[in-house]
C-alpha positions as a Markdown table, in Angstrom:
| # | Residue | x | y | z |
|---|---|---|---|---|
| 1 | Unk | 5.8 | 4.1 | -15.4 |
| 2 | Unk | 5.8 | 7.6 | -14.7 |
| 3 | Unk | 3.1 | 10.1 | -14.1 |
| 4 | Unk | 3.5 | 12.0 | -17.6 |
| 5 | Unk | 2.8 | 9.1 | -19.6 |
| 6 | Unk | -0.4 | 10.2 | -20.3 |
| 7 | Unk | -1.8 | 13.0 | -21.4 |
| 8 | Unk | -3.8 | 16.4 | -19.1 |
| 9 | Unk | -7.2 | 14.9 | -19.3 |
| 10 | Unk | -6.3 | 11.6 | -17.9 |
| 11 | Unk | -3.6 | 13.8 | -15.2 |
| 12 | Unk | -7.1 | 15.7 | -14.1 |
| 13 | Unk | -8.8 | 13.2 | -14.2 |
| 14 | Unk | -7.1 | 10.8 | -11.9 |
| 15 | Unk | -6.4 | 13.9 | -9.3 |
| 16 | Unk | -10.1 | 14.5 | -9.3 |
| 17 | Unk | -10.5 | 10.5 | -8.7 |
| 18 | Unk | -8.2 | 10.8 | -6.1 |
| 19 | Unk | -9.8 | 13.5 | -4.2 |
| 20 | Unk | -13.0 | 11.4 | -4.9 |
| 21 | Unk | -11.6 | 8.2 | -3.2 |
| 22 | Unk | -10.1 | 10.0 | 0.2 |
| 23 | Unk | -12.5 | 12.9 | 0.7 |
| 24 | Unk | -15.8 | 11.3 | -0.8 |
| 25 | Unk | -15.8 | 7.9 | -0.4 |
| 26 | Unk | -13.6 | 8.4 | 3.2 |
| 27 | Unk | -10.5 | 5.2 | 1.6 |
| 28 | Unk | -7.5 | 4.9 | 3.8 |
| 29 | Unk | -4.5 | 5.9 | 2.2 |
| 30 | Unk | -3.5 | 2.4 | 1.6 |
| 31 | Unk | -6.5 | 1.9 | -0.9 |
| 32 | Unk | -6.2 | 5.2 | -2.5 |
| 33 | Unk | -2.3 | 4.0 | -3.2 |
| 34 | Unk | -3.8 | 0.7 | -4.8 |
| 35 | Unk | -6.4 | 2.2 | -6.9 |
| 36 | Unk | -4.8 | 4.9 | -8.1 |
| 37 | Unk | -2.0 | 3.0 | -9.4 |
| 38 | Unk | -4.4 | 0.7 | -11.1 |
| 39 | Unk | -6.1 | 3.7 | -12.9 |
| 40 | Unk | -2.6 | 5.4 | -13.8 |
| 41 | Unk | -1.8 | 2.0 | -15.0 |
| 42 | Unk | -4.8 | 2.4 | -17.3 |
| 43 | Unk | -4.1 | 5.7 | -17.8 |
| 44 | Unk | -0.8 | 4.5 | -19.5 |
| 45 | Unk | -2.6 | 1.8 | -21.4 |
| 46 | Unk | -5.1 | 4.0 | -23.0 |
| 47 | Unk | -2.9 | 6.6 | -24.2 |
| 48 | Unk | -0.4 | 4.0 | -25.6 |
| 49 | Unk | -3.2 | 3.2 | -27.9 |
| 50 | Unk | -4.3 | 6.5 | -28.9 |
| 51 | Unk | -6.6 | 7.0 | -26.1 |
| 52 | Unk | -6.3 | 10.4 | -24.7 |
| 53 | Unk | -9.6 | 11.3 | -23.4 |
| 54 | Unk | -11.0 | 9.0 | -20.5 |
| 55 | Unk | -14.2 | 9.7 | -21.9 |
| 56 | Unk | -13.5 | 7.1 | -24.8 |
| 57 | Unk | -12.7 | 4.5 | -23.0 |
| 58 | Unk | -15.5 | 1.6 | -24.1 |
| 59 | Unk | -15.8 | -2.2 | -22.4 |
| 60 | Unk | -13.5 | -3.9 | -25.0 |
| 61 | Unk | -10.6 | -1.7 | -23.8 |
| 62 | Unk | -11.3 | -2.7 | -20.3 |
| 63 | Unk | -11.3 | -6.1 | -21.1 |
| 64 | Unk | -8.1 | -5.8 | -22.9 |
| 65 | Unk | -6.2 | -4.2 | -20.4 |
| 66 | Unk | -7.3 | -6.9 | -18.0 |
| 67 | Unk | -6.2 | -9.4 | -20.3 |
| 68 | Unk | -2.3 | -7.8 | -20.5 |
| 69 | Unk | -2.4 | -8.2 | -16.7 |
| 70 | Unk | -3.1 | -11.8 | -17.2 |
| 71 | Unk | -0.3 | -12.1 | -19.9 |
| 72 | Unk | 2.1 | -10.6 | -17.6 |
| 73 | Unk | 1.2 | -13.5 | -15.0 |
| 74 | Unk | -0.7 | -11.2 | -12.2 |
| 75 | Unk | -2.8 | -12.8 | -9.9 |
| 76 | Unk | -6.3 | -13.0 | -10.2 |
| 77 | Unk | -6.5 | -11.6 | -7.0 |
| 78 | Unk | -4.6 | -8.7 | -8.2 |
| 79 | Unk | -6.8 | -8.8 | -11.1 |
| 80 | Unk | -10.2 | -8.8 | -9.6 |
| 81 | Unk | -8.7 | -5.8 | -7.5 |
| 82 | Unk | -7.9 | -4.0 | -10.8 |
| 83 | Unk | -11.4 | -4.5 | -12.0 |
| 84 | Unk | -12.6 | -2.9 | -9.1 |
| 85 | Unk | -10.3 | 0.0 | -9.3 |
| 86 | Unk | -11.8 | 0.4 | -13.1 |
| 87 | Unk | -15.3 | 0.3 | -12.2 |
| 88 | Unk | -15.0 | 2.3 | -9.3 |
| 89 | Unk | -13.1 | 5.3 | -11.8 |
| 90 | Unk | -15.7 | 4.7 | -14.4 |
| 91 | Unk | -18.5 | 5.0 | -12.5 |
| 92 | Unk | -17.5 | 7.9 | -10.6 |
| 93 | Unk | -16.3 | 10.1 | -14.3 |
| 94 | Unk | -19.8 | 8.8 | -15.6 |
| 95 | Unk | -21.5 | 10.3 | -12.4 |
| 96 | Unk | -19.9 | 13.3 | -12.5 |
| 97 | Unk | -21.3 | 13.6 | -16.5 |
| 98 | Unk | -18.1 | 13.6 | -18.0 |
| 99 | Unk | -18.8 | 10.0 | -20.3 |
| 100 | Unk | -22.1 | 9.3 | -21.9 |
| 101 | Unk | -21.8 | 6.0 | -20.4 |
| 102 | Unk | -20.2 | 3.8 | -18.0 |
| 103 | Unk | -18.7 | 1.1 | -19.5 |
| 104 | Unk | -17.3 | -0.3 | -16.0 |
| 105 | Unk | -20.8 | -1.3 | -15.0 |
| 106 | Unk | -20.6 | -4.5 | -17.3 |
| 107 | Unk | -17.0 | -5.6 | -16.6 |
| 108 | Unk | -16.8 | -8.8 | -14.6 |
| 109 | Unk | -14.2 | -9.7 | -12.3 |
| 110 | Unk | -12.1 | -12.7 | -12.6 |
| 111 | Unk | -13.4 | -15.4 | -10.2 |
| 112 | Unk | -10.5 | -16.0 | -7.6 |
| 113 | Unk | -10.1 | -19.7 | -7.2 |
| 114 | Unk | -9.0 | -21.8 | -5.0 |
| 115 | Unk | -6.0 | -23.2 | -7.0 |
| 116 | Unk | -3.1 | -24.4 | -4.8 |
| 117 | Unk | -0.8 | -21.3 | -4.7 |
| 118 | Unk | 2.5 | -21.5 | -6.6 |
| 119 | Unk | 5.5 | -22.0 | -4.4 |
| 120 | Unk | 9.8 | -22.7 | -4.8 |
| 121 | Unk | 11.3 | -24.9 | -2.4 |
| 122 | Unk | 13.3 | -23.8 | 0.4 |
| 123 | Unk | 16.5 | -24.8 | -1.4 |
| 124 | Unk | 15.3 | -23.1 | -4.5 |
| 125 | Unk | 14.3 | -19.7 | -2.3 |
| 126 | Unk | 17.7 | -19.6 | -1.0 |
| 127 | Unk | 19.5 | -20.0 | -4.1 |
| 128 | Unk | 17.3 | -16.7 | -5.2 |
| 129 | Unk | 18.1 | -14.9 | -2.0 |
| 130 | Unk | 21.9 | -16.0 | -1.7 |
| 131 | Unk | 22.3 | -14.7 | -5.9 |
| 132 | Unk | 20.6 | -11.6 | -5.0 |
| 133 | Unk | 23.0 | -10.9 | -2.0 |
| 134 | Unk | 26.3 | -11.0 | -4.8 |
| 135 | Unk | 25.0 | -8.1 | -6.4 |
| 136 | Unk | 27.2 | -5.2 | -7.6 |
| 137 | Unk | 27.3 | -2.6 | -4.8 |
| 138 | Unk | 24.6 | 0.1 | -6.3 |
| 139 | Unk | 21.8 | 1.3 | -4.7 |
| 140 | Unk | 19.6 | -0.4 | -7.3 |
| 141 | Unk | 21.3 | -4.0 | -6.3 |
| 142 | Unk | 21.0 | -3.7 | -2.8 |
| 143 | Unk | 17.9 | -1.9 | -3.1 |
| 144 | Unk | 16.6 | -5.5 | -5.0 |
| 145 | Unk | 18.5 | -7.8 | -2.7 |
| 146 | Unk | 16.9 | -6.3 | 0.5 |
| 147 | Unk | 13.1 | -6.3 | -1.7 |
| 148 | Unk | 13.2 | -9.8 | -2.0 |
| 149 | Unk | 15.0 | -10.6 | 1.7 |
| 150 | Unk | 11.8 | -8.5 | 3.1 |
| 151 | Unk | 9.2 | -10.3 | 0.7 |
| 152 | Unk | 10.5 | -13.7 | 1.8 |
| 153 | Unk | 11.5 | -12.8 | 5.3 |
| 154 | Unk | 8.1 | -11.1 | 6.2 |
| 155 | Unk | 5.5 | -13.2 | 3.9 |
| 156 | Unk | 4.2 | -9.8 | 3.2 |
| 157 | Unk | 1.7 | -9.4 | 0.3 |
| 158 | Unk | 3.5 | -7.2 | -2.6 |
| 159 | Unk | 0.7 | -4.3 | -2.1 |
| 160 | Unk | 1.8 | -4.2 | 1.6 |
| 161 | Unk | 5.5 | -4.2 | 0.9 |
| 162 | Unk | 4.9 | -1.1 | -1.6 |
| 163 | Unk | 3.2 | 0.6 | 1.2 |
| 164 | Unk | 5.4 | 0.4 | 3.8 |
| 165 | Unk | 7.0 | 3.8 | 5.1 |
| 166 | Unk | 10.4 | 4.3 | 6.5 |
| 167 | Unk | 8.5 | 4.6 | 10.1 |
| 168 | Unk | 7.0 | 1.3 | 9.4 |
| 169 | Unk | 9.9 | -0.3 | 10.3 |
| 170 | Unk | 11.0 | -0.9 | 14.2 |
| 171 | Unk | 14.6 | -2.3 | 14.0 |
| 172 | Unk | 15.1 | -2.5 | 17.5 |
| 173 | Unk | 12.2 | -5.9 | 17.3 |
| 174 | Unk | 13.1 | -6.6 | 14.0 |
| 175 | Unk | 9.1 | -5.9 | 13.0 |
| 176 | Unk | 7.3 | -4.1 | 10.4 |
| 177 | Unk | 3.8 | -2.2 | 10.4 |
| 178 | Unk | 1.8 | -3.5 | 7.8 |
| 179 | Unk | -1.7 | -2.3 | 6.4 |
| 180 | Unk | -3.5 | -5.2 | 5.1 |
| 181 | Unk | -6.8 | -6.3 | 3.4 |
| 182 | Unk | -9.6 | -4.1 | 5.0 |
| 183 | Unk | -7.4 | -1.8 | 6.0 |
| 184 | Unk | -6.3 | -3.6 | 9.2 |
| 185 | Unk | -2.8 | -3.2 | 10.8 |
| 186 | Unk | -0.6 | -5.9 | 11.7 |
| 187 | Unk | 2.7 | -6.0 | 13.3 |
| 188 | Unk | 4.9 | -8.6 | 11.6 |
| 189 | Unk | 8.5 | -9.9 | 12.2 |
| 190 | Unk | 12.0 | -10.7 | 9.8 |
| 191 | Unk | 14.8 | -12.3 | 10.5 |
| 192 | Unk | 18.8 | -11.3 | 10.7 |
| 193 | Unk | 18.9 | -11.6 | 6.9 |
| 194 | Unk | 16.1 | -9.3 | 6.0 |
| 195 | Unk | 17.4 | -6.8 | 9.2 |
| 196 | Unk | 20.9 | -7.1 | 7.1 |
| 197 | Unk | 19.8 | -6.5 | 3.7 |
| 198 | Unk | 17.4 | -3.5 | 5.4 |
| 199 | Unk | 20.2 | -1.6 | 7.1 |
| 200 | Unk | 22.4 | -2.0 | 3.7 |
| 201 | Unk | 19.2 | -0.3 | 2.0 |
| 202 | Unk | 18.5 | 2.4 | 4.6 |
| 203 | Unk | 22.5 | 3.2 | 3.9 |
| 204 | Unk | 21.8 | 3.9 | -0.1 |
| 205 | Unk | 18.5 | 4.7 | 0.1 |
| 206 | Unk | 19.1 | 8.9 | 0.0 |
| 207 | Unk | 20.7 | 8.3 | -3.0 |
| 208 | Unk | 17.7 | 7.2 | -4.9 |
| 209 | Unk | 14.8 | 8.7 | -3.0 |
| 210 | Unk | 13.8 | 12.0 | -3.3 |
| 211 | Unk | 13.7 | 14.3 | 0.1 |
| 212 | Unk | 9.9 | 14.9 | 0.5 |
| 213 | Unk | 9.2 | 11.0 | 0.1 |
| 214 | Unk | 8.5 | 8.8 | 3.1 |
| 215 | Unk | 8.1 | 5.5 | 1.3 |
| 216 | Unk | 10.5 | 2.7 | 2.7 |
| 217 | Unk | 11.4 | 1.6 | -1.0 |
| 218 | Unk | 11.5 | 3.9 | -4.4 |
| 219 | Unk | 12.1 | 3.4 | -7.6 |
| 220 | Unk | 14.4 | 5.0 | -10.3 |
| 221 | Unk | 12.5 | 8.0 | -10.3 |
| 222 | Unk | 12.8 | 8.4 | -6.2 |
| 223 | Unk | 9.1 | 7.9 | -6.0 |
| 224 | Unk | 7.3 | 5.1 | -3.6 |
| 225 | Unk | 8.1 | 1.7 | -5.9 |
| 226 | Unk | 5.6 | 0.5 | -8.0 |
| 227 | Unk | 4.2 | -3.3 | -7.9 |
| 228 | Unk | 5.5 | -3.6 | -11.4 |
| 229 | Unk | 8.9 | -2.9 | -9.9 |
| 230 | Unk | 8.8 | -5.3 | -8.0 |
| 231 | Unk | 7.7 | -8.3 | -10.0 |
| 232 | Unk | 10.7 | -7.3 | -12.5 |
| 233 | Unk | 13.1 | -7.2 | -9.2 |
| 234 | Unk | 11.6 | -11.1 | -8.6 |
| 235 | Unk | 11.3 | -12.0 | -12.2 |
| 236 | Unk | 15.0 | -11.0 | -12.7 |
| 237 | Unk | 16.4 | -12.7 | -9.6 |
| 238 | Unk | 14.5 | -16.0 | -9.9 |
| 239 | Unk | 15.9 | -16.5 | -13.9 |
| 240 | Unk | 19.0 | -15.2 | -12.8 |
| 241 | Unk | 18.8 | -18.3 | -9.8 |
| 242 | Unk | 17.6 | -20.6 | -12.2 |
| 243 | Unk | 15.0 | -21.9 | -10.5 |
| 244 | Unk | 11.2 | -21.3 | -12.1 |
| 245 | Unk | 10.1 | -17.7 | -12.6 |
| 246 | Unk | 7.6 | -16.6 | -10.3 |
| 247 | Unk | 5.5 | -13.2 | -9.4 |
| 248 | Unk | 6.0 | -11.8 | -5.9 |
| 249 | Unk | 2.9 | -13.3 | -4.3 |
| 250 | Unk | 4.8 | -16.1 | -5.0 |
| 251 | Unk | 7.3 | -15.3 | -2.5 |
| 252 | Unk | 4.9 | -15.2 | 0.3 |
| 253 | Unk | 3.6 | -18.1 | -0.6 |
| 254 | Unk | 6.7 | -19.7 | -0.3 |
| 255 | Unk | 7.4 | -18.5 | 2.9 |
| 256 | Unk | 4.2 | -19.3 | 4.5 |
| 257 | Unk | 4.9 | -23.0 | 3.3 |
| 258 | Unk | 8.5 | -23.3 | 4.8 |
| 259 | Unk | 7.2 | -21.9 | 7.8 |
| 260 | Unk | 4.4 | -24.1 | 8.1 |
| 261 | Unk | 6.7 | -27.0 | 7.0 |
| 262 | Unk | 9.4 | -25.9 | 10.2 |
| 263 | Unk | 6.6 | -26.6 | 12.5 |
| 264 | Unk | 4.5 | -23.3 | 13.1 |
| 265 | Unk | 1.1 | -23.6 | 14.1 |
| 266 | Unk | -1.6 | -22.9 | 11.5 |
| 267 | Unk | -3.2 | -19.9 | 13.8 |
| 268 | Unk | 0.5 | -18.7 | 14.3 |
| 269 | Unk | 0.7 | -18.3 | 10.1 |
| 270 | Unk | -2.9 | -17.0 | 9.7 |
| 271 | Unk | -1.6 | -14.2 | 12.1 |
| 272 | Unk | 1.4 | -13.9 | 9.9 |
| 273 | Unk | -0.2 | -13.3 | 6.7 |
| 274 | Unk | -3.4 | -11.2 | 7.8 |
| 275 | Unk | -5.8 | -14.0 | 6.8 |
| 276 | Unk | -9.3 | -13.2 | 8.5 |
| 277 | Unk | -10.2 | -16.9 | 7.3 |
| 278 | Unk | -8.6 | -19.5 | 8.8 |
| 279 | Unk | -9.7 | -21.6 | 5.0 |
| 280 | Unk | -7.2 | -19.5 | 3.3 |
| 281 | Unk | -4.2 | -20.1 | 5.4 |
| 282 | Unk | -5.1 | -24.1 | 5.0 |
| 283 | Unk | -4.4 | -24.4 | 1.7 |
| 284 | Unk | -1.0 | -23.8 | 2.8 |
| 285 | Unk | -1.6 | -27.2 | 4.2 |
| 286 | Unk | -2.1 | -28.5 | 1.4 |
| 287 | Unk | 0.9 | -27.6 | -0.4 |
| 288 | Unk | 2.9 | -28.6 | 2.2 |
| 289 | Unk | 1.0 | -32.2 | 1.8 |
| 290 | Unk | 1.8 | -32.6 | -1.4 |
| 291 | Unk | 5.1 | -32.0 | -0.9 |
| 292 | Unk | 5.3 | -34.6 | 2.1 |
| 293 | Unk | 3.9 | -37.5 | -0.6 |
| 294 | Unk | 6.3 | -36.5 | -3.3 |
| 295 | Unk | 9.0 | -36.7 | -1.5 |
| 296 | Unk | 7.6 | -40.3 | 0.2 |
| 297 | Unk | 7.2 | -41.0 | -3.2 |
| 298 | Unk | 10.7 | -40.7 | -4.0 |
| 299 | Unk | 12.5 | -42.1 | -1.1 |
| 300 | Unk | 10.9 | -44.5 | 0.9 |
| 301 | Unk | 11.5 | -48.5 | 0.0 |
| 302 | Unk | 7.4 | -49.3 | 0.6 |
| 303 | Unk | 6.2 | -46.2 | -1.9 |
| 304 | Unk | 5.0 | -48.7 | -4.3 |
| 305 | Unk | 7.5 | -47.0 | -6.8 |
């Protein structure tokens, strides 16, 4: 959604939270990004429903804009990150004595468990890719063809992918810069079929981005793409495959899985994905262990089937 969704207040408001975020608080660019989308996202929210002062925003509103993130099938990851961004804006427009109260201090972030992580099969991720790849020849198709060869090609998580500049990307090595969790930098590398899909993209991709914008993919508007972009590019592709409609992470966490299932080393894949816990990268394992018995399960003679 666009900037002028919402009203002055919440436009002054959100510069001044801005400023408070890189010149204050000292945030890397990356995080300002992220938490200034989620508070223009709340921006949007609010003023849908007749809230055009910041000031009136109350805990139940907070709570319900959490729980259309859920509805829309985020992550709780994603969603504890949104709570943060909300209390962070709330408590700095209550500091500076512009709301009586700040009704961020008593909203609670989703616990982020340890669930397996949601994954398509590597016949199922291809069908996606190769359905995505017979687009129509726009900008916007092979703009969404090369988003979802980079997402599965790179393992990337779908904040890094919208923060990726143009200078991000080294062709020559077939490697992107990526800014991850804590603000930390890794260099990570596609394939031929991401490279292809980018070099179609970099072909088209004056025609939708505006001069002054340095952001490797835009939206409609010619602005740096939104995560919401995004998950409609995925959403769209996966029902138009036929296979199970996921969210983005979802393509990462497919890819982590097929790579750990070709034989990669579990330090090579926590590298990968910008894990600082080697715990998080296991439960790739797991996945890939289930898989292993279902498949036993299915086709060997002795599988007690």
């Amino acid at each position: 959604m666009g900037r002028m969704e919402y009203g002055p207040a919440w436009e002054e408001a959100l510069q001044g939270f801005t400023a408070h975020l890189r010149d204050e608080r000292g945030r890397s660019a990356h995080t300002v990004r992220a938490y200034l989308a989620d508070a223009r996202d709340l921006a949007v929210f609010c003023t849908e429903r007749e809230i055009s002062e910041p000031a009136d925003i109350d805990l139940a509103v907070l709570r319900s804009w959490l729980a259309s993130a859920t509805a829309a099938g985020l992550s709780r990851s994603t969603i504890a990150r949104r709570s943060a961004s909300a209390r962070a804006f709330t408590a700095w427009y209550h500091r500076r004595g512009l709301s009586a109260t700040d009704p961020g201090h008593r909203l609670v972030s989703p616990r982020v468990g340890n669930r397996l992580p949601t994954v398509l099969d590597q016949a199922q991720a291809m069908q996606v890719l190769e359905h995505a790849g017979r687009h129509d020849g726009s900008p916007r198709g092979i703009r969404d063809a090369a988003i979802l060869e980079i997402l599965y090609g790179t393992a990337i998580r779908v904040s890094e992918f919208c923060g990726l500049d143009v200078d991000d990307v080294d062709a020559g090595n077939r490697t992107l810069r990526v800014v991850g969790k804590g603000d930390k930098e890794r260099v990570v590398p596609y394939g031929v079929p991401a490279q292809n899909a980018l070099d179609a993209w970099m072909r088209v991709r004056a025609d939708l981005a505006l001069p002054s914008v340095h952001a490797l993919f835009v939206g409609e508007r010619g602005f740096r793409i939104d995560s919401r972009v995004v998950r409609s590019v995925v959403k769209k592709a996966t029902d138009a495959a036929g296979v199970p409609a996921v969210a983005p992470h979802a393509m990462r966490h497919s890819a982590a899985t097929h790579v750990l299932e070709g034989g990669a080393d579990l330090r090579s894949v926590q590298e990968l994905l910008g894990h600082a816990n080697l715990a998080t990268t296991q439960r790739y394992t797991h996945v890939s262990v289930e898989r292993l018995r279902s498949t036993f399960d299915q086709a060997h003679p002795r599988s007690g089937n």
